[in-house]
C-alpha positions as a Markdown table, in Angstrom:
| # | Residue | x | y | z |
|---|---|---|---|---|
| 1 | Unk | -49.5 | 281.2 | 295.5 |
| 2 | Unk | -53.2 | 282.4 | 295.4 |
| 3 | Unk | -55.0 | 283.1 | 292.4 |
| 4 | Unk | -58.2 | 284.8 | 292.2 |
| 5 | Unk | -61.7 | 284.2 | 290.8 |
| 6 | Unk | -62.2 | 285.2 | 288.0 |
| 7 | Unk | -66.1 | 284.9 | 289.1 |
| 8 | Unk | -65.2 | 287.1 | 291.9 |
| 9 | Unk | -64.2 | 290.4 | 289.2 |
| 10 | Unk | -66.5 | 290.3 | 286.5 |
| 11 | Unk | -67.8 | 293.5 | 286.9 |
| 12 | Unk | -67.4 | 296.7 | 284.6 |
| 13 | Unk | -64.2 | 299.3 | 285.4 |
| 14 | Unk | -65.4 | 302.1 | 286.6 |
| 15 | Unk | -63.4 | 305.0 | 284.9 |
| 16 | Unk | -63.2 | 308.6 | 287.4 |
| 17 | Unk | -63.1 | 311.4 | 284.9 |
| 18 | Unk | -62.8 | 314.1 | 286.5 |
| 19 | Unk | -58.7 | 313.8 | 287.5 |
| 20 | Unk | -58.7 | 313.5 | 283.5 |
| 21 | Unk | -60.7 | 316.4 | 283.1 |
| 22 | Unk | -59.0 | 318.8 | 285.7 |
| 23 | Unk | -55.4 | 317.9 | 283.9 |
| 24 | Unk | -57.1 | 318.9 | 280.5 |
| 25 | Unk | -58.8 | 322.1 | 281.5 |
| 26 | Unk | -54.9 | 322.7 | 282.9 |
| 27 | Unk | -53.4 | 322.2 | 279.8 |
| 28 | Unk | -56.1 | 324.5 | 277.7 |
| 29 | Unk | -55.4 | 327.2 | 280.4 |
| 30 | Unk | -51.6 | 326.9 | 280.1 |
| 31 | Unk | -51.8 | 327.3 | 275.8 |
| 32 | Unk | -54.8 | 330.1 | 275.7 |
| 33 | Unk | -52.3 | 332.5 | 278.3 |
| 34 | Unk | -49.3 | 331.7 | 276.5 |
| 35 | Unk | -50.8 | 332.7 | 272.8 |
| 36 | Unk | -52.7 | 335.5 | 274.5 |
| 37 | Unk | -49.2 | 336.7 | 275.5 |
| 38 | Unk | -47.0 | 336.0 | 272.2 |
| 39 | Unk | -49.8 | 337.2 | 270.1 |
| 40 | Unk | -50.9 | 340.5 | 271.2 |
| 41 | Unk | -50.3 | 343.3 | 269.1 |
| 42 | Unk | -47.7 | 345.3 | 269.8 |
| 43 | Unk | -48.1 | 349.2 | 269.3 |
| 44 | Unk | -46.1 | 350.4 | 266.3 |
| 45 | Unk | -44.7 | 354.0 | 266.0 |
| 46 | Unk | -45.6 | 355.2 | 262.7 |
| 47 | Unk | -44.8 | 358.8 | 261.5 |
| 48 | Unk | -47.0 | 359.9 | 258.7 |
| 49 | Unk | -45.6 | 362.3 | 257.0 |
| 50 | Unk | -47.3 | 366.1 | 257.4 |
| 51 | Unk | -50.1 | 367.1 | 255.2 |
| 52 | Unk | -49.4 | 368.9 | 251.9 |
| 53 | Unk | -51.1 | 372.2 | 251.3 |
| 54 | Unk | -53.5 | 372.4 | 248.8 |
| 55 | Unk | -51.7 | 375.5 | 247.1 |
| 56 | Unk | -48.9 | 373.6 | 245.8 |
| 57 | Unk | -48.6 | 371.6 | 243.0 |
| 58 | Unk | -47.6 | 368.4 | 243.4 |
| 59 | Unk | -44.3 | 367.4 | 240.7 |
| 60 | Unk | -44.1 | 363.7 | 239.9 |
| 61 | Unk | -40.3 | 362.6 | 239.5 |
| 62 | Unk | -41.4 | 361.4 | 236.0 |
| 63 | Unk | -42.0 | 365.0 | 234.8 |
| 64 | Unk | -39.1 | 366.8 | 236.3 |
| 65 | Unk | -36.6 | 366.5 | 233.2 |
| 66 | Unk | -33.2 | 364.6 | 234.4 |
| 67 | Unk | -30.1 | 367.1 | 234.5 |
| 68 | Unk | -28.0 | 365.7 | 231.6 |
| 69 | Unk | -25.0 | 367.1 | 231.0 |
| 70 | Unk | -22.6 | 366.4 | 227.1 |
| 71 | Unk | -19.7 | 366.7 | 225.9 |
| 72 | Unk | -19.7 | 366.5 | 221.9 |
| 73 | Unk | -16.5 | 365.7 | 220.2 |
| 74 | Unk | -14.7 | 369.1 | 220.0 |
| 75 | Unk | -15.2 | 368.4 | 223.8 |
| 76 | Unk | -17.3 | 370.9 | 224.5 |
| 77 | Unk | -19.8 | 371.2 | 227.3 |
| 78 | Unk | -23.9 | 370.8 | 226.5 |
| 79 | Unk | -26.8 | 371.7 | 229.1 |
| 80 | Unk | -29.9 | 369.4 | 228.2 |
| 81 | Unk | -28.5 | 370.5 | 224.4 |
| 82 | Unk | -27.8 | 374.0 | 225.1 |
| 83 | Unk | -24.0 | 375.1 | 225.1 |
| 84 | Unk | -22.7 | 376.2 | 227.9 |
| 85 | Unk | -20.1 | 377.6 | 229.6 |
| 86 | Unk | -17.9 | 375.7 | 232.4 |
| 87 | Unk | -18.2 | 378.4 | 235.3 |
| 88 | Unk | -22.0 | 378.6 | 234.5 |
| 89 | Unk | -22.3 | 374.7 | 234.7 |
| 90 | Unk | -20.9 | 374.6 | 237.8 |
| 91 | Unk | -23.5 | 376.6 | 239.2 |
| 92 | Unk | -26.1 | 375.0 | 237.5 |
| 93 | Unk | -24.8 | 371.8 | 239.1 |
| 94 | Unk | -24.9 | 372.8 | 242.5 |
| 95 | Unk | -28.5 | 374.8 | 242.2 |
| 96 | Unk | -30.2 | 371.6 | 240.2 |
| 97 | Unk | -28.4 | 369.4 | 243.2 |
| 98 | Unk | -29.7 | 371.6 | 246.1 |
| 99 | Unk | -32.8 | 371.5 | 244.4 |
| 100 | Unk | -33.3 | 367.9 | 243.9 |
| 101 | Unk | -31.4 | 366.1 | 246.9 |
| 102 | Unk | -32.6 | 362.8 | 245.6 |
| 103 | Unk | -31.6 | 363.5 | 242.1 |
| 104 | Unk | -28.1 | 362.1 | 239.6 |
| 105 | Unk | -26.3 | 364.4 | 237.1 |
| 106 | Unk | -25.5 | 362.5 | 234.1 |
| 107 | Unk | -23.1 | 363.1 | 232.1 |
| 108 | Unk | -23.0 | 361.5 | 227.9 |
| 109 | Unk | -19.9 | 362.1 | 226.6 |
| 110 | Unk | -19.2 | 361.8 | 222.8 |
| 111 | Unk | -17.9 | 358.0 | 222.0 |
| 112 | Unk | -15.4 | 360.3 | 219.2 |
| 113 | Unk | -13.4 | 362.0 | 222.9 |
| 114 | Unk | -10.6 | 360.5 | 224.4 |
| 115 | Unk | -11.1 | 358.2 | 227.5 |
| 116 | Unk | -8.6 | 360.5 | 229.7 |
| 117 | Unk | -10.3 | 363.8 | 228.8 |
| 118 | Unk | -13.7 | 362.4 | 229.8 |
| 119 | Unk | -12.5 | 361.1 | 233.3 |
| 120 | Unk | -10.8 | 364.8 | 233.5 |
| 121 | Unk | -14.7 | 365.9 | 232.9 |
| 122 | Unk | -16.2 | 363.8 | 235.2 |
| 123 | Unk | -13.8 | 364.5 | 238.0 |
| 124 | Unk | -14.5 | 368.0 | 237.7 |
| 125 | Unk | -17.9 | 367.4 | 237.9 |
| 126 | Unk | -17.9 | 365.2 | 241.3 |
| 127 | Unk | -15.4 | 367.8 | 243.0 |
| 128 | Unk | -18.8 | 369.5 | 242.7 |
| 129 | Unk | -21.8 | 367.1 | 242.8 |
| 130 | Unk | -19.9 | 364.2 | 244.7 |
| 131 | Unk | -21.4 | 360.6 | 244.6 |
| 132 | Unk | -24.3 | 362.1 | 242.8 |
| 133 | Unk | -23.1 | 362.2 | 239.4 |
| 134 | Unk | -22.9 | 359.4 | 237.2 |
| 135 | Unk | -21.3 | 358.5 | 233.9 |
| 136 | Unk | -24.4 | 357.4 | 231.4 |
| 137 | Unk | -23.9 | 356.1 | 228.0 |
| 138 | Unk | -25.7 | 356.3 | 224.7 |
| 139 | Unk | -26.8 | 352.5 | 222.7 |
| 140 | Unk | -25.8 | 353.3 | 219.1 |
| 141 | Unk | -28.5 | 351.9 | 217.1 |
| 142 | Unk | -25.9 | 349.4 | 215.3 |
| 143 | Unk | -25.2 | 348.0 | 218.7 |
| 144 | Unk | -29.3 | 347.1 | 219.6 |
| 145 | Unk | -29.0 | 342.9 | 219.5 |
| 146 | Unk | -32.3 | 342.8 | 217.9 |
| 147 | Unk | -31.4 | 344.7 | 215.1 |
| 148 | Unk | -28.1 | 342.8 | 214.7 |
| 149 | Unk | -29.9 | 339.4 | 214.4 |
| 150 | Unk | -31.9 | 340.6 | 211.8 |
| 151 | Unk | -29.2 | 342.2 | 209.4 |
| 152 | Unk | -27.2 | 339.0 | 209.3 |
| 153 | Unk | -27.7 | 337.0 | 206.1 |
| 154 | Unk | -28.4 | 333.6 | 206.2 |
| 155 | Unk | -25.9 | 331.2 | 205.2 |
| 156 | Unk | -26.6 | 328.3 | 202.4 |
């Protein structure tokens, strides 16, 4: 076997940079195209709805008053309060729906009426107004938990 001298190879490696630098400037190339490509903003359609006229007023849904309809407990019908009579509630209903597409007719029966009367009632009144009426019911104030806690005495 042959060995060498070590005397012979004591010179300093020379390192050639520039295959290193070549596969680097490759590499930098590849990643800036391929975020270049992923990233770029796509064009979004956006339709903006048309502009208002200055003539109208402009109704928040805050101050249009909800369409609540009652029923006391001689089980007869109330208009926001008003008495009223069934044929003229039905029209009602339909003109405040028309109106208001967005809108729920509510109806607050009296707690005194019988459950099968008030499901008669409210039938009636989605033959007319479909999904969009809903059954709403008052909180007595006996029935507000923070009230309750407070009228109970305390035991000793």
């Amino acid at each position: 076997m042959r060995f060498r001298n070590s005397s012979e190879d004591n010179g300093i490696p020379t390192i050639d940079l520039i295959p290193m630098l070549t596969v680097m400037m490759g590499v930098l190339a590849f990643f800036v195209v391929i975020s270049v490509a992923l990233g770029s903003e796509q064009l979004i359609q956006v339709d903006l709805p048309p502009e208002q006229a200055e003539d109208t007023p402009v109704v928040p849904d805050a101050l249009q008053e909800p369409f609540i309809v009652e029923m006391d407990a001689a089980g007869q019908q109330l208009l926001n309060g008003e008495p009223v009579a069934p044929a003229l509630l039905t029209t009602e209903i339909e003109a405040y729906l028309a109106r208001n597409p967005d809108k729920t007719v509510y109806l607050v029966p009296s707690r005194e009426l019988p459950y099968e009367q008030v499901m008669q009632f409210l039938g009636d009144m989605r033959s007319v107004g479909g999904d969009r009426v809903s059954l709403a019911l008052e909180e007595r104030p006996e029935e507000r938990p923070e009230e309750r806690s407070e009228e109970r005495p305390e035991e000793e």
